[in-house]
C-alpha positions, 0 to 999 in steps of 0.5 A: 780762795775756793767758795762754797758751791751751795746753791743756796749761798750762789743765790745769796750772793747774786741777791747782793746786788739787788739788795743794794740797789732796794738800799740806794732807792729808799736812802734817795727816797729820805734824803732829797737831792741828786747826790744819796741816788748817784751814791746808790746808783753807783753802789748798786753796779759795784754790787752787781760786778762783785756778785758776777765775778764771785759766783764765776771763781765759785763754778770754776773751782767746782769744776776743776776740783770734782767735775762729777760732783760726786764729792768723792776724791775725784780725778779728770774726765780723762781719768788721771788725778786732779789735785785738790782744791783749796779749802778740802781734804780727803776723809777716811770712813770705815763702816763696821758692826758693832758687835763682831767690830769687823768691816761691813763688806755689803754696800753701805749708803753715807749720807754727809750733811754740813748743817751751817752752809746747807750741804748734803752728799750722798754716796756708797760704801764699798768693801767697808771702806771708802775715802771722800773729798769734803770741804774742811768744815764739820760734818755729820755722817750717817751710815744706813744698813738694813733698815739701821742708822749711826751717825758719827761727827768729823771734823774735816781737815783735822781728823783723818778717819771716821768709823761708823759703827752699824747699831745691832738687831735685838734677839729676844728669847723666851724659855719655857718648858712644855706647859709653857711656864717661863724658866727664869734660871735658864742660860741662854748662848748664841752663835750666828752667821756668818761669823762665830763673833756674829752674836754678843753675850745673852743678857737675862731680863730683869723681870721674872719672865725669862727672856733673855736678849741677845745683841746681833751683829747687823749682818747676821743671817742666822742665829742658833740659841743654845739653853741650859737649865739644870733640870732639863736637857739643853736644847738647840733652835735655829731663828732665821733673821729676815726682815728689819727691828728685833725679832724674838724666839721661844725655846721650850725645854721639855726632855728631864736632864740626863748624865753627860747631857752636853751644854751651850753651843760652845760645850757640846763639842767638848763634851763629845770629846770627853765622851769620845775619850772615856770610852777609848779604852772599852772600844779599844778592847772591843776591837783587840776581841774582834781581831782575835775572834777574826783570827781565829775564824778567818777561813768560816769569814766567807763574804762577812767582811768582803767587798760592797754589795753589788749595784750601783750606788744610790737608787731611786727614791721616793720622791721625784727628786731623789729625796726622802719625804717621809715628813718635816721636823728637827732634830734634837739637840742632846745625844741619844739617851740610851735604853736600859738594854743589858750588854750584847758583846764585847764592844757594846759601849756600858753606858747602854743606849740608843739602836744598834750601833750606837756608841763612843764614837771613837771608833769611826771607820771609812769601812772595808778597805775592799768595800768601793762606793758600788755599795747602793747602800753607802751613799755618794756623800761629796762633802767627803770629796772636798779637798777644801773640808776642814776635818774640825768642821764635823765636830759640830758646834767647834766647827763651822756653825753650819755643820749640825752636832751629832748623836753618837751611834753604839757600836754592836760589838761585831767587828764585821759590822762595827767598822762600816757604822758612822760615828754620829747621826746628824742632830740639827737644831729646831728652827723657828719658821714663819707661817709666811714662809710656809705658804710662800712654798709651792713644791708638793712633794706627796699628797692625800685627803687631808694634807699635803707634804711640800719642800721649804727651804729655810736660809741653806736648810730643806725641810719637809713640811706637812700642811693641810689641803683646805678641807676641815679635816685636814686643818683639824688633822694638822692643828691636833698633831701641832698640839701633840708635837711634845710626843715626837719631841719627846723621841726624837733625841735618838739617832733614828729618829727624824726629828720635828723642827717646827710645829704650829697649832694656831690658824696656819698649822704646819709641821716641819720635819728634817728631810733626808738625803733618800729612803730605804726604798733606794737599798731595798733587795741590793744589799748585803745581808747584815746591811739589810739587817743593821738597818733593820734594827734600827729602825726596831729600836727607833720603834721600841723607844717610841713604844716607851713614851707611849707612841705607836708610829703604824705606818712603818712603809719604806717612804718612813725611813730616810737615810742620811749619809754622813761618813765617806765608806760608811752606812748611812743613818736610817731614821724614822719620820712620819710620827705625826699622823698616823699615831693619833686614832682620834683622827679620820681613820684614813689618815692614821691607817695606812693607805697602801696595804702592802705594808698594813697588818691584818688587825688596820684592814679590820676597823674594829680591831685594835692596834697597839704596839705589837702592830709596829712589830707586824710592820717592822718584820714586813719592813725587814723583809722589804729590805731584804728581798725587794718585796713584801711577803705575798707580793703585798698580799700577807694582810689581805689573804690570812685571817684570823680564820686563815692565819698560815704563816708568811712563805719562807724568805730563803724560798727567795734567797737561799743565801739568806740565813735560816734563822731570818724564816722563824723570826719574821714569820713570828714578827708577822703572825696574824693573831698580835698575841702570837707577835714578839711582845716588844720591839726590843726583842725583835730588834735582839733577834735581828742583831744576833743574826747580823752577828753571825752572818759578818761571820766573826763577833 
């Protein structure tokens, strides 16, 4: 029979002898005569020759049957199989999660311990699965994974397989609207990465507190909370899973519910589904219109429709990578909301809504058949190249979690421009971001005075994220904007605007900001003419529905205007970031007036002046010209030269470029007039103007 090799028991076992020598001596010591000494004498050798030979069979036996001593089914130094040894049996373990019930593929540490005879083995758990030789006695085995322990019985020799299953971290998440009242009759969802069955069923707190705690498996990564509440658009937040124990998240609804507002992770993409299908008829409408109205006007179509602009794709951009950094935040996670915009074509989507090219979604095209990626404006986007791309993935939440949901973009009803928009722009969940990992980050992108703009990475997401630069101002000029952060959320829905992730106030205030993929500055003066004038309008309505909300952005510069590509062949989304400083006129006044002058207005060179929003429409008609030409008007000089007292309107554009349209003249020298009162009153009526123009160059409405 194989005995026991536990040091503690070899011990016993030659302590025998010695035992039964102490016995003999004190039996002679009562018992006088020579008989109860020879008695224990010849015991106490007997003892001693059993103990020898016991503990030789013990160390021969552990020898031949695992000569590493893992406790591991083993095999000979030669690595052929030894066969087992009598008094054990092999024993299968499965380390699983508890919540999604799949195998642990990381290494697992298994301690196994036998409490009656004192032994304990060690070993790692590869893959899930592993299968070990332990003496047919009972064991307690207790799996350690990220700073969590389970500890199952098995009865070796009987039972053939164990599973351990991994206990899961608690999510606990707290909902609250702006003024940060709780919101008890909330509904709380949750997925999690990297598997959809990652996260288990929200369960609400008793107390009246709404916070709702959410069961995570022990290998999630990420985690994306979806809340409801019948009052309130549902919103979205990403909450980053580093470290051991719970870990907890606030989500705080602020926007009122609107029509067709989508509902938990799992609903959104259905509900752009339902969207997508009730407005197929208008759209499908929209296009026999357009076919007509192409028809009939072929031979006037000229260069509407052909080809892609001349260049090479991409450009150069703002920053030093190639990348926009207008500012770090997060996108919202409801569709745009639209405005109050009367119709302006036959395929404009009836439910109004968002910048010009917002709409059904239905329709998405890869663009001109003739239009090849040498367009600088239609980006190299290589998700579209991979063969391996799951089409379901761009769904958003019905897809792969990593894929964000997306804002649909209205179609303008020009089917020269119409077929080369994207569907949707990307709409990213907020993200809950540590200060740590903030101040851990040590790329600068930009930097002035007062604050610095540095790239964080967070989990398989880039944000740019704005800081203060150590001075007083600086600390007061971000912490103020973190309190105000309710203004860019209240704007960033629509899908031009870049939306604010993150946002802290307290003693490390930050904000954090989607970066895009480059700026304008890349396109500038290479595209086609209503190109040019799409992106334009986009950004015009981006502006005009910050107007609404009571926000002036005035520091609409190329730097502010990301583009993000989304769809093989189509446009990029141009999106508006840089909401945060430069609205809040109570900061020092370098900071909310703009530093380069080349795309100030007159009335931010003069300090006592005043701005409002007819000083967002000055710099949109110098955007519009940027993106037209390449160049400001005046080469930079149109603030600084006119005056009040000198106020002759900006040179002609077609001076520039007589391909430009005659029109484009009058509606930026109006966009540009020195005196505000002799600007376009809205944002929105430039916009209309700019995308009336677009019309007409596609050639065909």
């Amino acid at each position: 029979m194989q005995l026991v090799d536990d040091p503690s028991f070899q011990t016993w076992l030659l302590g025998l002898p010695v035992g039964g020598a102490a016995l003999s001596a004190a039996v002679g010591l009562v018992v006088p005569g020579v008989g109860p000494v020879l008695l224990g004498g010849a015991g106490l050798a007997v003892g001693a020759c059993l103990s020898v030979a016991m503990v030789y069979l013990v160390s021969t036996d552990d020898s031949a049957s695992d000569p590493g001593g893992s406790g591991l089914a083993g095999s000979a130094p030669d690595g052929r199989s030894s066969a087992t040894g009598p008094g054990t049996a092999p024993v299968r373990i499965r380390v699983v999660d508890a919540v999604s019930g799949e195998l642990v593929r990381d290494p697992v540490s298994v301690l196994a311990e036998q409490s009656v005879i004192g032994d304990r083995r060690e070993f790692a758990v590869e893959n899930g699965e592993a299968t070990v030789e332990l003496r047919t006695l009972g064991w307690d085995l207790t799996a350690a994974y990220d700073g969590r322990r389970a500890t199952e019985a098995v009865a070796v020799g009987d039972d053939e397989t164990v599973e351990i299953a991994i206990p899961p971290t608690r999510l606990h998440v707290a909902v609250a609207d702006r003024s940060d009242d709780p919101l008890p009759t909330a509904t709380v969802s949750c997925r999690a990465e990297p598997t959809v069955a990652a996260a288990g069923d929200a369960v609400a707190a008793e107390r009246d507190d709404a916070t709702h705690t959410v069961p995570l498996s022990a290998t999630a990564e990420r985690a994306t909370i979806a809340v409801e509440h019948p009052e309130y658009a549902s919103e979205r937040t990403d909450v980053l899973l580093d470290g051991d124990g719970d870990h907890r998240a606030t989500v705080r609804l602020e926007r009122p519910a609107t029509t067709g507002e989508p509902g938990g992770v799992d609903d959104v993409g259905a509900a752009a589904e339902t969207t997508a299908a009730d407005a197929e008829p208008a759209t499908a409408d929209a296009e026999q219109a357009g076919a007509n109205a192409e028809t009939a006007t072929a031979p006037a179509a000229g260069t509407g429709d052909a080809g892609g602009d001349p260049g090479a794709a991409g450009g150069s951009a703002a920053s030093a990578d190639g990348r926009g950094d207008g500012g770090a935040g997060t996108p919202s996670a409801s569709p745009a909301t639209g405005t109050d915009r009367p119709s302006e074509g036959d395929g404009e989507n009836e439910s109004g809504g968002g910048a010009p090219g917002e709409g059904d979604g239905a329709s998405g095209t890869d663009g001109d058949p003739a239009a090849g990626n040498d367009d600088p404006v239609v980006g190299n986007d290589d998700r579209a190249d991979d063969p391996t791309d799951d089409p379901d993935d761009d769904a958003g939440s019905d897809g792969d979690p990593n894929v964000a949901d997306g804002v649909e973009i209205e179609r303008v009803g020009v089917t020269g421009i119409d077929h080369h928009l994207p569907s949707t722009s990307p709409d990213p969940p907020r993200i809950g971001l540590e200060p740590a990992r903030v101040e851990a980050a040590d790329e600068v992108i930009a930097e002035n005075d007062h604050t610095a703009r540095k790239r964080v990475v967070a989990g398989d997401r880039e944000l740019v994220v704005t800081v203060p630069n150590g001075t007083k101002d600086g600390r007061r000029t971000v912490r103020t904007t973190a309190e105000r952060a309710d203004e860019w959320r209240d704007i960033d829905h629509h899908p031009h605007v870049a939306k604010l992730l993150a946002a802290e106030a307290g003693d490390r205030p930050y904000l954090a900001v989607e970066r895009g993929d480059r700026t304008v500055e890349s396109v500038a003066g290479e595209s086609e003419q209503r190109t040019a004038l799409w992106l334009a309008a986009c950004v015009a309505d981006a502006v005009a529905t910050a107007h609404r909300s009571g926000v002036y952005h005035l520091d609409l510069e190329p730097g502010n205007v990301l583009l993000q590509d989304v769809e093989r062949g189509s446009w990029p989304v141009a999106k508006v970031t840089g909401w945060d400083l430069p609205r809040l006129t109570d900061l020092p006044s370098d900071v909310f007036r703009p530093l380069a002058t080349a795309h100030a207005t007159p009335e931010q060179l003069d300090h006592e002046a005043t701005v409002d929003e007819r000083t967002d429409v000055y710099q949109l008609g110098v955007l519009t010209h940027y993106l037209l030409v390449g160049e400001t008007p005046m080469n930079g000089g149109h603030a600084v030269d006119r005056t009040s007292a000198s106020s002759a309107p900006i040179p002609a554009i077609t001076d520039l470029d007589a391909e430009l349209h005659g029109d484009l003249d009058a509606i930026l020298r109006r966009a540009t007039a020195v005196e505000p009162a002799a600007r376009y009153g809205t944002a929105d009526e430039l916009r209309e103007d700019l995308v009336d123009v677009a019309g007409r160059v596609a050639g065909f409405i």
